[in-house]
C-alpha positions as CSV (number, residue, x, y, z in Angstrom):
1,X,4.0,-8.6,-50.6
2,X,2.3,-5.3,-50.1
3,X,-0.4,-5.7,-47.0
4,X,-2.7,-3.3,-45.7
5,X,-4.5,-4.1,-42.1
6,X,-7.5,-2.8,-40.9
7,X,-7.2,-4.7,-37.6
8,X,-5.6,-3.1,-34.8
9,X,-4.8,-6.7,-33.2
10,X,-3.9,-8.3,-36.7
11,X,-1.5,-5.1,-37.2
12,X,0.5,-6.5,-34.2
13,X,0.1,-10.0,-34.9
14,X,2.1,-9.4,-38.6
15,X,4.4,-7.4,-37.3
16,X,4.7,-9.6,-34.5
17,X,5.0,-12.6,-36.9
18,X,7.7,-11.1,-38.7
19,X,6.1,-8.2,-41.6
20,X,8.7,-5.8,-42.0
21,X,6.9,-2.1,-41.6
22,X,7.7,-1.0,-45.1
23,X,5.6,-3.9,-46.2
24,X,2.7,-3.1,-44.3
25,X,1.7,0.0,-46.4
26,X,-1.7,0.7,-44.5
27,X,-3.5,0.4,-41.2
28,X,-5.8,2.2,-38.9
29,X,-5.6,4.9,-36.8
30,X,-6.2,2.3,-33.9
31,X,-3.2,-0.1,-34.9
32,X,-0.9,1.2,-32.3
33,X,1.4,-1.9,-31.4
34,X,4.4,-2.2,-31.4
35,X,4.5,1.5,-31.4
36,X,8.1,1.7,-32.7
37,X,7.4,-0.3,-36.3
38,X,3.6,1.2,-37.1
39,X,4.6,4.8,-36.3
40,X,5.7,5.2,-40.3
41,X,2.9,2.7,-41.5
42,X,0.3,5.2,-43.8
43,X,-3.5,5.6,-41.7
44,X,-6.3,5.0,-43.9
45,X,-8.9,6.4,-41.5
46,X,-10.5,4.5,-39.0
47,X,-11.7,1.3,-38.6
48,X,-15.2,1.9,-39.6
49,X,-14.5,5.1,-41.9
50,X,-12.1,3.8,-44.1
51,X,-10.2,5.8,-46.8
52,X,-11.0,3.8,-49.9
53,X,-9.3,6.4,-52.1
54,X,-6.3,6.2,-50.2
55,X,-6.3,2.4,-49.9
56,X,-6.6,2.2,-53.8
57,X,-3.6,4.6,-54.0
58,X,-1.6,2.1,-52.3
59,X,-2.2,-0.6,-54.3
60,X,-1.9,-3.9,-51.9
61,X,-1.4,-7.2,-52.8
62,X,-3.5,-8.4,-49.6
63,X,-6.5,-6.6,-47.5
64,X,-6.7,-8.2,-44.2
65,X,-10.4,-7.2,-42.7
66,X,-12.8,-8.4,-39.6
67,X,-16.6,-9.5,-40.3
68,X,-16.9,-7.5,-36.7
69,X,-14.5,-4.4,-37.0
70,X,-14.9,-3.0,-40.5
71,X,-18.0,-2.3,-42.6
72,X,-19.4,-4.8,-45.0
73,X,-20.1,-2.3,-47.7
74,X,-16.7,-0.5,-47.7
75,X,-15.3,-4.3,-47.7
76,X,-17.1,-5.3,-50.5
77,X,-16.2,-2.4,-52.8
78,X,-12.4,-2.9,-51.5
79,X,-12.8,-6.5,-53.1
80,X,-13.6,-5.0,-56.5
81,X,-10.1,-4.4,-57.0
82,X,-8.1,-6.3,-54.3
83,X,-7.6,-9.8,-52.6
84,X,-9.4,-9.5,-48.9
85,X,-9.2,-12.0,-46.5
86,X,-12.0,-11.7,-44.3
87,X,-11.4,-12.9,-40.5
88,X,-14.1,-13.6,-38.1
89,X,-12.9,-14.9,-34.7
90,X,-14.8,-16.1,-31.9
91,X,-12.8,-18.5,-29.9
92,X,-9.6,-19.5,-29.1
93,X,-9.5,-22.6,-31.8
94,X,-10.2,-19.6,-34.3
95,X,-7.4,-17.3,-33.1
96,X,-5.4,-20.3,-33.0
97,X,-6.3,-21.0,-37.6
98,X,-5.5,-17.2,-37.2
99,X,-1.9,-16.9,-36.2
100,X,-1.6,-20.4,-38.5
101,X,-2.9,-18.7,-41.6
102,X,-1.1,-15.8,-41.3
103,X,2.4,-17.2,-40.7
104,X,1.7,-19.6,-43.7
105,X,1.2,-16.4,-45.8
106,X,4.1,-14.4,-44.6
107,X,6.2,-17.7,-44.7
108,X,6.6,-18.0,-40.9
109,X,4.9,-20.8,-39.5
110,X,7.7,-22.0,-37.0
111,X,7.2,-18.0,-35.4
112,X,3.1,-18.7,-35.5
113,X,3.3,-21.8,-33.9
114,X,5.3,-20.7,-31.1
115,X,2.7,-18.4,-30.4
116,X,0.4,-20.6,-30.4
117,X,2.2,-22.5,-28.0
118,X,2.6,-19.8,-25.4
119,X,-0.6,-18.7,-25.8
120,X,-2.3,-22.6,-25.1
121,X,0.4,-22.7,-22.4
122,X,-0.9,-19.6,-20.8
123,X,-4.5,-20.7,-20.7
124,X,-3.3,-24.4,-20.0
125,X,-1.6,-23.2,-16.8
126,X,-4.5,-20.4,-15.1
127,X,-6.0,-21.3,-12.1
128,X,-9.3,-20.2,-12.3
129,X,-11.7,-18.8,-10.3
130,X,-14.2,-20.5,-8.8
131,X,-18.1,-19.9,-8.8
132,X,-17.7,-16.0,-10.0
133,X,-20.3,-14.4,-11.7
134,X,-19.3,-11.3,-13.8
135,X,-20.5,-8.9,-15.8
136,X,-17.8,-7.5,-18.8
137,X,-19.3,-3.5,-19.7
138,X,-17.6,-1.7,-22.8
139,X,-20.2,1.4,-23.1
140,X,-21.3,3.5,-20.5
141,X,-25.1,6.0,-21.5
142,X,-26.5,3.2,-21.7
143,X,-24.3,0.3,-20.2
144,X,-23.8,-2.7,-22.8
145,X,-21.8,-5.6,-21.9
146,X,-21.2,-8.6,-23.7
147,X,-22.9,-11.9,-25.1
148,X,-21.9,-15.5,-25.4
149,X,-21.1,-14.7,-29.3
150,X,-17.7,-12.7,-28.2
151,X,-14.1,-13.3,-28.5
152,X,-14.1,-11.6,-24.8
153,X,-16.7,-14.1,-23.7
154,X,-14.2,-16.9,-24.5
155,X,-11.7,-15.2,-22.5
156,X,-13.6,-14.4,-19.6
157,X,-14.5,-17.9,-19.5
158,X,-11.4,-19.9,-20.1
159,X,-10.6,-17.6,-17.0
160,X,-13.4,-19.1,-14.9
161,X,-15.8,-16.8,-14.6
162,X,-19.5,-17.4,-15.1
163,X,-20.7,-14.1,-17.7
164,X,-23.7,-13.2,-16.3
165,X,-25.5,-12.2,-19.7
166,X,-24.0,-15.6,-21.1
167,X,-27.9,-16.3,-22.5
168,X,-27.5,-13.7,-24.9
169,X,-25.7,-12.3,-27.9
170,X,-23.2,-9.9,-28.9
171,X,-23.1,-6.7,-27.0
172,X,-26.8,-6.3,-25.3
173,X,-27.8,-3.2,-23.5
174,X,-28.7,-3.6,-19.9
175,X,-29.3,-1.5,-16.8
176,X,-28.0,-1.7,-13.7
177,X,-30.9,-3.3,-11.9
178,X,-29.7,-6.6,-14.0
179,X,-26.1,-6.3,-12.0
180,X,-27.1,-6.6,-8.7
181,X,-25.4,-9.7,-7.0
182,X,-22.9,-9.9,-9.6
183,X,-19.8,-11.0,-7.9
184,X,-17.5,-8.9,-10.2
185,X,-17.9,-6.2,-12.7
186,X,-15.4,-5.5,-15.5
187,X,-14.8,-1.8,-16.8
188,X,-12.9,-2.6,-20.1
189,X,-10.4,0.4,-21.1
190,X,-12.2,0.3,-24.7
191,X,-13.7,1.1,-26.8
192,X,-15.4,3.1,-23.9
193,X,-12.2,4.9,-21.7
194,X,-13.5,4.1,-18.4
195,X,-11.7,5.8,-15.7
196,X,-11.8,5.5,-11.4
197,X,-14.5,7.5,-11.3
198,X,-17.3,5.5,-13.0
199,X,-15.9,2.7,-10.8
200,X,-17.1,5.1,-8.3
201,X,-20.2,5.8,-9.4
202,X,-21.0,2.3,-10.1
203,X,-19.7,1.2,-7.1
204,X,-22.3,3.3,-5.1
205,X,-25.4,1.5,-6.6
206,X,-23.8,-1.8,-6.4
207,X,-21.7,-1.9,-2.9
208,X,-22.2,-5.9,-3.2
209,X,-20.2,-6.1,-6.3
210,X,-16.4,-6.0,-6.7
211,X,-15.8,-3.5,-9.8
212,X,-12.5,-3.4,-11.7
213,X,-11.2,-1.8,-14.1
214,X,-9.9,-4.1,-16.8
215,X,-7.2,-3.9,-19.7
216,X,-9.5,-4.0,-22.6
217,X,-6.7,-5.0,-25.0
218,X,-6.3,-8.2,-23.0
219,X,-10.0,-9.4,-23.4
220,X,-10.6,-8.5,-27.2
221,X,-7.1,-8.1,-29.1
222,X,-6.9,-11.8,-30.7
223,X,-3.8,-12.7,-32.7
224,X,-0.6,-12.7,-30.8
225,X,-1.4,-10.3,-27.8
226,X,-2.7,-12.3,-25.9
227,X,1.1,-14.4,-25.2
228,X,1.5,-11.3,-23.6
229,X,-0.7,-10.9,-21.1
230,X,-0.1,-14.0,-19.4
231,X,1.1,-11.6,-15.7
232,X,-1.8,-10.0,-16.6
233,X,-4.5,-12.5,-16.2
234,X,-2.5,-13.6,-13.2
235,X,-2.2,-10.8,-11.5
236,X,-6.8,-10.5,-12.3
237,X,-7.4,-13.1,-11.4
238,X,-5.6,-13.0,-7.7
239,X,-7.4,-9.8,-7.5
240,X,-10.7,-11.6,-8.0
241,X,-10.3,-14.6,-5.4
């Protein structure tokens, strides 16, 4: 079976799961992992600017696509002339119908359900934190964090911490006169790089605040990642106490 991804996160998890690279014949120029099988994988563009020229050159059996990471229009014209199984996920349970649906189509459900396993044995065995309130920002000019709509919600949450803008949805702007008091602020490493120095910054007009700089992958790449991160969280969430 011929699949192209237009998931960076779904990319791993079929690899992950078992795809051999030759028969992933497309992804994005943000499906890095595992470097060492996507490096020969064909790019069609970006997540959002997708080649459909290419794509149709490459004739796939299977699109996979995101309701939040790629464009409904370019979708629907892909599904024209291709099967495209659209993904929306949210939550845990959905992540967990994820890896389940796509080891049934690649014929390795044993290998989905074991990450499954680790992953609900990851979550199953945190500690969390008690009775902190964060706020998780992934743009800086003007600040926008993150509603209770999010796969990154659901994370920060199952971790024990109390999102801040958990009364509203998707990825709000705010200012910083909202973050004062917040026990700990998240700088994800995407899609906005930050770096020390707006820790710095921020840090300045919130000295109350703890500010971290956070592995974005960790809070928003679903699919099998996240049974990798489970030193990760710990090692967060020590940091946080």
């Amino acid at each position: 079976m011929k699949i192209i991804s237009l998931v960076p996160s779904i990319t791993e998890a079929l690899l992950d799961l078992g795809l051999k690279s030759p028969d992933l014949v497309g992804r994005t120029k943000f499906c890095i992992h595992p470097e060492d099988k996507v490096c020969g994988v064909p790019i069609i563009g970006g997540t959002k600017n997708l080649n459909i020229g290419k794509i149709k050159s490459l004739k796939p059996d299977l699109i996979i696509a995101n309701k939040e990471e790629n464009e409904k229009d370019q979708i629907e014209e892909l599904e024209k002339d291709f099967k495209v199984l659209m993904t929306n996920i949210s939550t845990l349970e959905d992540n967990y119908y994820l890896l389940k649906t796509l080891g049934n189509i690649l014929n390795e459900s044993e290998r989905a359900q074991h990450f499954n396993t680790k992953i609900n044995e990851i979550f199953d065995g945190i500690s969390p934190v008690s009775e902190r309130t964060c706020a998780y920002l992934i743009w800086q000019n003007p600040y926008m964090t993150v509603g209770s709509d999010t796969f990154i919600h659901e994370i920060l949450q199952r971790l024990g911490f109390k999102n801040l803008f958990a009364n509203r949805k998707r990825y709000p702007i705010v200012d910083v006169e909202e973050l004062q008091e917040t026990d700990c602020i998240f700088l994800s490493s995407e899609p906005y790089p930050f770096k020390q120095k707006h820790a710095d910054e921020l840090q300045k007009q919130l000295p109350q605040s703890r500010i971290i700089l956070v592995d974005g992958e960790a809070f928003s790449w679903y699919g099998t990642h996240l049974a990798k991160c489970e030193s990760y969280f710990q090692e967060l969430l020590q940091e946080c106490n």
